[in-house]
C-alpha positions as CSV (number, residue, x, y, z in Angstrom):
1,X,199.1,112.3,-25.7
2,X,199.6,108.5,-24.8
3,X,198.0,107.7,-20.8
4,X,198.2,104.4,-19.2
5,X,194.7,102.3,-19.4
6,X,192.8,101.2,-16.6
7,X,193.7,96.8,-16.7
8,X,190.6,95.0,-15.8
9,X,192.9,91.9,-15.7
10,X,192.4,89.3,-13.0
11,X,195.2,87.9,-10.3
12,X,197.4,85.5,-11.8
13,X,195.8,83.0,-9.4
14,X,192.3,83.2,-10.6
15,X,191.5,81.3,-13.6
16,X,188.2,82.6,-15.5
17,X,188.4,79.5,-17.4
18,X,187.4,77.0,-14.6
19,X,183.9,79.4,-14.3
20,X,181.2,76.9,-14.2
21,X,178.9,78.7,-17.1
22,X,175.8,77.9,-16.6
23,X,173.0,78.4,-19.6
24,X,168.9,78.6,-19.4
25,X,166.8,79.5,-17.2
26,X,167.1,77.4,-14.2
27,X,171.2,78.1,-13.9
28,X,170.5,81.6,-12.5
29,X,169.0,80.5,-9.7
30,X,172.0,78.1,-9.0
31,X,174.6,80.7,-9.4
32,X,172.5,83.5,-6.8
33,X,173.3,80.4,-4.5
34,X,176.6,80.3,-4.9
35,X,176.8,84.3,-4.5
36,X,175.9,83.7,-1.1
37,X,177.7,81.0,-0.3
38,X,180.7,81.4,2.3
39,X,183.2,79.6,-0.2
40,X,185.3,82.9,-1.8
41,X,186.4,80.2,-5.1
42,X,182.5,79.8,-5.4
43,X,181.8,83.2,-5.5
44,X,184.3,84.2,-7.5
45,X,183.3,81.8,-10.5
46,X,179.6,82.4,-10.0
47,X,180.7,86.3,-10.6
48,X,182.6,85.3,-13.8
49,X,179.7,83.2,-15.1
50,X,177.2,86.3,-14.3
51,X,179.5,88.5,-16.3
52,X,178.9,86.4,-19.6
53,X,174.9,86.2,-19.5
54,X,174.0,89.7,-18.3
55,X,175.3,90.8,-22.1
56,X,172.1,88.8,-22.6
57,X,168.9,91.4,-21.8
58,X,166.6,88.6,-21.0
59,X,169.3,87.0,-18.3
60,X,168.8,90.6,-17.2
61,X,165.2,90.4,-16.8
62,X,165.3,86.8,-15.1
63,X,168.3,88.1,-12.7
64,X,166.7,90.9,-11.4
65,X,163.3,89.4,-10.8
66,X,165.2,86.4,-8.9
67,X,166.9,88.6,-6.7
68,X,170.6,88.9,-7.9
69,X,170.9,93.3,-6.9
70,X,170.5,92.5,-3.5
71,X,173.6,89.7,-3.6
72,X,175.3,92.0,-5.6
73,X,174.6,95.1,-3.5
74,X,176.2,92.5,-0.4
75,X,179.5,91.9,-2.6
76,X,180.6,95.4,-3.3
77,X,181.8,95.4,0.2
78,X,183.8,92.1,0.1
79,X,187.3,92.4,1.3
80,X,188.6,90.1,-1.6
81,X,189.1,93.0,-4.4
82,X,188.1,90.4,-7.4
83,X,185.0,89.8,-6.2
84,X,184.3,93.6,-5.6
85,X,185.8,94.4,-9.2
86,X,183.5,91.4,-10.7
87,X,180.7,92.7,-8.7
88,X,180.9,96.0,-10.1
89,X,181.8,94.6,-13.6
90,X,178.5,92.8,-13.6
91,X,176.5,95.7,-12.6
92,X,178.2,98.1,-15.0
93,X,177.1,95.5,-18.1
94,X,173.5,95.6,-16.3
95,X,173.0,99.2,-16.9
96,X,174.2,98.7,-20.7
97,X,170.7,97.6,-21.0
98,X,167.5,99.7,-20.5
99,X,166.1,96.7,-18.0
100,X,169.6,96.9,-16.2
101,X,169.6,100.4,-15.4
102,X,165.9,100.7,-14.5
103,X,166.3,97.8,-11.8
104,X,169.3,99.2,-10.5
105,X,168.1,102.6,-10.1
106,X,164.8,100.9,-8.2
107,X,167.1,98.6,-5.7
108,X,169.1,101.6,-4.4
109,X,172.1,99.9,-6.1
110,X,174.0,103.9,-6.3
111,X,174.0,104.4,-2.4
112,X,175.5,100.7,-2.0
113,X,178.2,102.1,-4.9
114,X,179.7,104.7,-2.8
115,X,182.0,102.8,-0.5
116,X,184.1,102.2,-3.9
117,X,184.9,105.9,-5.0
118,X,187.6,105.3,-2.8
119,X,188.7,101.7,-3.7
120,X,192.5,100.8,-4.0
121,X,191.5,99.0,-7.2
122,X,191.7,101.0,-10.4
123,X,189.1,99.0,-12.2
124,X,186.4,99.0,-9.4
125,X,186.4,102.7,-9.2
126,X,186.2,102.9,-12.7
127,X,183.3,100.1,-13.1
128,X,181.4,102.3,-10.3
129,X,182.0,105.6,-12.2
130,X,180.2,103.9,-15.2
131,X,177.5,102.4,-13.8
132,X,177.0,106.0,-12.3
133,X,177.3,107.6,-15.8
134,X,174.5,105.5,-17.4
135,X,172.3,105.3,-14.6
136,X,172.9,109.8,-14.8
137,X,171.6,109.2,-18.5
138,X,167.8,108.8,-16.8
139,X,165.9,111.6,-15.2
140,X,165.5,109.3,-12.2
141,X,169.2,108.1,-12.1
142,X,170.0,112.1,-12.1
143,X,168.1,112.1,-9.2
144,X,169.1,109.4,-7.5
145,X,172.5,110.6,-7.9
146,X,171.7,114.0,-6.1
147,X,169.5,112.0,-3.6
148,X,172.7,110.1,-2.8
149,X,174.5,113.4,-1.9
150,X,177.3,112.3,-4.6
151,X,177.6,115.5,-6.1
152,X,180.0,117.2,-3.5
153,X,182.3,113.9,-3.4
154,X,182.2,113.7,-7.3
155,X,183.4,116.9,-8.0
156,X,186.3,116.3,-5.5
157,X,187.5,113.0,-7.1
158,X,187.9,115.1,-10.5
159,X,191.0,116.6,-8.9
160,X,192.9,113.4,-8.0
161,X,190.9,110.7,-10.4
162,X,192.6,109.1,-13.4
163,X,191.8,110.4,-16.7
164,X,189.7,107.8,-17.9
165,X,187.2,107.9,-14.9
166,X,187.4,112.2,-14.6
167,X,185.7,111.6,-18.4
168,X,183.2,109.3,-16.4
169,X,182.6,111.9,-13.8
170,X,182.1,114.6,-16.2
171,X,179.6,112.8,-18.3
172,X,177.7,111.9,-14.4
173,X,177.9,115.7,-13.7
174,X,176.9,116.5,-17.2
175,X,173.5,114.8,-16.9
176,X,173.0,115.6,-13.0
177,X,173.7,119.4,-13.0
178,X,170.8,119.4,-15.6
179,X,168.9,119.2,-12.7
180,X,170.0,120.8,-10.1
181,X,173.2,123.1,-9.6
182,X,173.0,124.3,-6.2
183,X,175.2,121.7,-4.5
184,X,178.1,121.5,-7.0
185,X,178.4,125.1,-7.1
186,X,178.9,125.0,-2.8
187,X,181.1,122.1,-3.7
188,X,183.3,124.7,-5.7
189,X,182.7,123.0,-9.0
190,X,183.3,126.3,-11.1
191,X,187.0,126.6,-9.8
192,X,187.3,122.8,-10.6
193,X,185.8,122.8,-14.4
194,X,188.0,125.9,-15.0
195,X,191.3,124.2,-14.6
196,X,189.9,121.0,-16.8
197,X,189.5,123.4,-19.1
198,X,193.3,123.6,-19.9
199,X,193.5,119.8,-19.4
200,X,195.8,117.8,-21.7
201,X,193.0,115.7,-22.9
202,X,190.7,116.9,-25.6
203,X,187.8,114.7,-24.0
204,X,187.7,115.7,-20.4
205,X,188.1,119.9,-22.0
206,X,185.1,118.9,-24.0
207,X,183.6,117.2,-21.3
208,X,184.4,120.2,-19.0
209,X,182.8,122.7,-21.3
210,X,179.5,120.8,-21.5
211,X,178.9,120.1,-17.7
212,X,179.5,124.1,-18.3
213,X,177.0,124.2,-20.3
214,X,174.8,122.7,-18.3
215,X,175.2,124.8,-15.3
216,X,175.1,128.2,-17.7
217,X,171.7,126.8,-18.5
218,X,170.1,127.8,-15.3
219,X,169.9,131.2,-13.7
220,X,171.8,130.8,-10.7
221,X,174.6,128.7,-13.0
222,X,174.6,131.7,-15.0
223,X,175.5,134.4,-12.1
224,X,178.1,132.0,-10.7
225,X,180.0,131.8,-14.4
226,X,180.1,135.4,-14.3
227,X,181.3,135.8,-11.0
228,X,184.1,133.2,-11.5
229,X,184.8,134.7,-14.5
230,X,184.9,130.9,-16.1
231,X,183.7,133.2,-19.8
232,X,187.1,134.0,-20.6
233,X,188.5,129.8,-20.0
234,X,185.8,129.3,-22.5
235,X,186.6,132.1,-24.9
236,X,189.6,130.8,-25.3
237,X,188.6,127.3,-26.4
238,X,186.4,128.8,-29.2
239,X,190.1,128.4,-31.3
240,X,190.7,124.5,-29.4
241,X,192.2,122.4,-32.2
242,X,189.1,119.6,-31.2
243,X,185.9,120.3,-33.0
244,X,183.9,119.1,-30.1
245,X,186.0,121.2,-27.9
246,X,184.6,124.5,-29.4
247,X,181.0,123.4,-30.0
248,X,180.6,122.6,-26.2
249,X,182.6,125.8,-25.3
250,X,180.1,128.2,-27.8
251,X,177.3,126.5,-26.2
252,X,178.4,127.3,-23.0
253,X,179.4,130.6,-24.0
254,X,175.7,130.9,-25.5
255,X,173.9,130.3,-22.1
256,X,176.7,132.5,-20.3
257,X,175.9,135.5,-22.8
258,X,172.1,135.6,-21.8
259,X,172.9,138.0,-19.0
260,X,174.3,141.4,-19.1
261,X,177.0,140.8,-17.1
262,X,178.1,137.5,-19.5
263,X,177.7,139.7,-22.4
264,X,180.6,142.0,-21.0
265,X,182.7,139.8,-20.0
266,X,182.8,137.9,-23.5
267,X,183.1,141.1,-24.7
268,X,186.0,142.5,-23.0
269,X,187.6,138.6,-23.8
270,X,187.3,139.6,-27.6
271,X,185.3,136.6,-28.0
272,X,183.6,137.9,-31.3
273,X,186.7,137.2,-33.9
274,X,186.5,133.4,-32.7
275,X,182.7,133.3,-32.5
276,X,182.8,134.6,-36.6
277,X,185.6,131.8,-37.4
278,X,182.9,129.2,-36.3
279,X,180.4,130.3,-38.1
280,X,182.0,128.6,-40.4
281,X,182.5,125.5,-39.2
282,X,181.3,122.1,-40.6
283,X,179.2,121.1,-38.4
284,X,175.6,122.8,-37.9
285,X,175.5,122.9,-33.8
286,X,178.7,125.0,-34.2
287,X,176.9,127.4,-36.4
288,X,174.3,127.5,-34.4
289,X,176.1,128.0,-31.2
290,X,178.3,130.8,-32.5
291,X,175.2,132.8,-34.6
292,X,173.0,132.8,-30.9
293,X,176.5,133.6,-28.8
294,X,177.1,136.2,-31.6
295,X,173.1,137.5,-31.6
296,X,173.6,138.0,-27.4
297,X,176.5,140.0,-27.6
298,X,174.6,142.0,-30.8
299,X,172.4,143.5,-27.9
300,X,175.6,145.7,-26.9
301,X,176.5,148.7,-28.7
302,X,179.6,147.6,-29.0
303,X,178.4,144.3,-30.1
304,X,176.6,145.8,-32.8
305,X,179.4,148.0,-34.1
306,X,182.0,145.2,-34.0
307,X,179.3,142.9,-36.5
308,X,178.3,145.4,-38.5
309,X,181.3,145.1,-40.5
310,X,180.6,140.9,-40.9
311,X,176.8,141.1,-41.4
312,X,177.7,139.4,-45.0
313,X,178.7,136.2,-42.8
314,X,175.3,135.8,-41.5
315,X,173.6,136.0,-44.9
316,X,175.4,133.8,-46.1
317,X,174.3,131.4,-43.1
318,X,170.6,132.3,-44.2
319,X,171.1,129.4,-47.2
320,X,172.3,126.9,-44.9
321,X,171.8,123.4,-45.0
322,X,170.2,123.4,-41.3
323,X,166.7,125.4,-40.8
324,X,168.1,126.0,-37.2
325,X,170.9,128.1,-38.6
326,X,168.8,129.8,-41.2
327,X,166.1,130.9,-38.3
328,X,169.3,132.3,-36.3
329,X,171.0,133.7,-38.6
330,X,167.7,136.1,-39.6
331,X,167.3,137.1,-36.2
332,X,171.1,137.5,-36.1
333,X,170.8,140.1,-38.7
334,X,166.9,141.6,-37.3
335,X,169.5,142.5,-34.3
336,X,172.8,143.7,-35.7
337,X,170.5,146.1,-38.2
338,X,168.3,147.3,-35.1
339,X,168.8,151.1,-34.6
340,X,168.4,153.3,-30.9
């Protein structure tokens, strides 16, 4: 389905072409000058230059030990919304690099970000909600995240967000709740994820199904799952027309399964005639994924009885391509043929 695009075009009234580009070492100092300086024309320009060399990692390097994140950090509160849309621009190609994102996370640049989650501008939220997704990618941008307390307000914004930045938001939350769940669970995050689960877009359902993942990873993300009864959302993505749609659903659904009380509930949402289809599937981590959810749910009785009759799919998985899927597949087996 066809959904309007975020423009990161600039008022008809500033022209990027009148930028005075500066090149070498010595012009970075010249434009930090003119990032301070009161004229809004001067600014602007020095912003446009920036944008060109920071696709340079070295101009990365020289900017950050000269200073720039603590203009920058200044600028994302200007009232003119082109300087807070460059500002954020330029930080969001900074973090494209492993130098950018480092110095970033060290300045404190993600508490100075949150005044723009609620930013008229469509592009300066979504230059924030990027710079927040790569930063996320680093243990210590996870944890600066949750430092900054952005979980609760992040998991809000997926509600009234536009597409393109709830796929930022999920790929923040993604990395984040490997960490530490507590706070987007309080924040009602399960409710949340379950209705992006049904969403339109293939990406934010696959997106959705992976930050589930990450919370069925951890024992009190696996309790709340249950209790939300967020299993049968993902059973029913096991048959999503999108590939990655049901890998990230079986993965979930393979975390989810590790307690008793996820095993029943899978069970009673007949997820094992969709778990069997993907066995099949093309790509190894769906094997995988389906074999383990299918080895879980093996452990009931009724588990058992219902693979019994398919025990010819997993030995046929034991010449697979992928070692992973061979060593499941056997213990697949070790645990459907297991007698009381």
């Amino acid at each position: 389905m066809a959904t309007p695009r975020i423009s990161a075009y600039l008022p008809a009234d500033i022209d990027p072409t009148k930028a005075a580009l500066a090149f070498g070492r010595r012009a970075l100092p010249k434009l930090n000058e003119e990032l301070q300086a009161p004229e809004l024309l001067a600014q602007q320009r020095a912003l446009m230059a920036l944008c060109d060399l920071v696709h340079d990692p070295e101009k990365v390097y020289q900017a950050i030990a000269l200073g720039f994140l603590d203009s920058l950090k200044t600028l994302l509160v200007h009232q003119d919304q082109t300087v807070r849309q460059k500002t954020a621009e330029v930080l969001s190609i900074m973090a494209l690099h492993s130098i950018g994102r480092e110095g970033l996370i060290r300045s404190g640049v993600i508490p100075a970000l949150t005044g723009l989650l609620d930013d008229p501008v469509d592009i300066c939220r979504k230059n924030t909600h990027q710079i927040f997704d790569m930063l996320a990618k680093l243990p210590e941008g996870a944890g600066a995240v949750l430092q900054a307390g952005l979980i609760p307000p992040l998991v809000l914004k997926l509600k009234t967000e536009l597409d393109e930045i709830q796929e930022l938001i999920l790929g923040t939350l993604s990395n984040c709740l490997r960490v530490e769940v507590s706070e987007a669970l309080a924040a009602g995050a399960l409710t949340v994820l379950k209705e992006k689960l049904s969403h339109p877009s293939a990406a934010i359902r696959s997106k959705a199904a992976w930050v589930l993942l990450e919370i069925s990873s951890q024992a009190e993300g696996k309790i709340a799952v249950c209790k939300e009864e967020v299993i049968p959302a993902l059973v029913s993505l096991l048959e999503d027309t999108e590939p990655e749609v049901r890998v990230n659903s079986a993965g979930a659904l393979m975390f989810a399964t590790v307690t008793p009380q996820g095993r029943s509930s899978a069970m009673g949402a007949e997820a094992v005639p969709p778990l069997l289809t993907l066995v099949a599937e093309e790509t190894s981590k769906a094997r995988l994924n389906a074999i383990k959810s299918l080895t879980l749910l093996a452990e009931l009785p009724e588990g058992r009885k219902a693979l019994l009759d398919h025990r010819d799919t997993f030995q046929r998985c034991l010449h697979d391509p992928s070692e992973a899927v061979q060593r499941a597949a056997e213990i697949a087996i070790a645990v459907t043929d297991w007698k009381p």
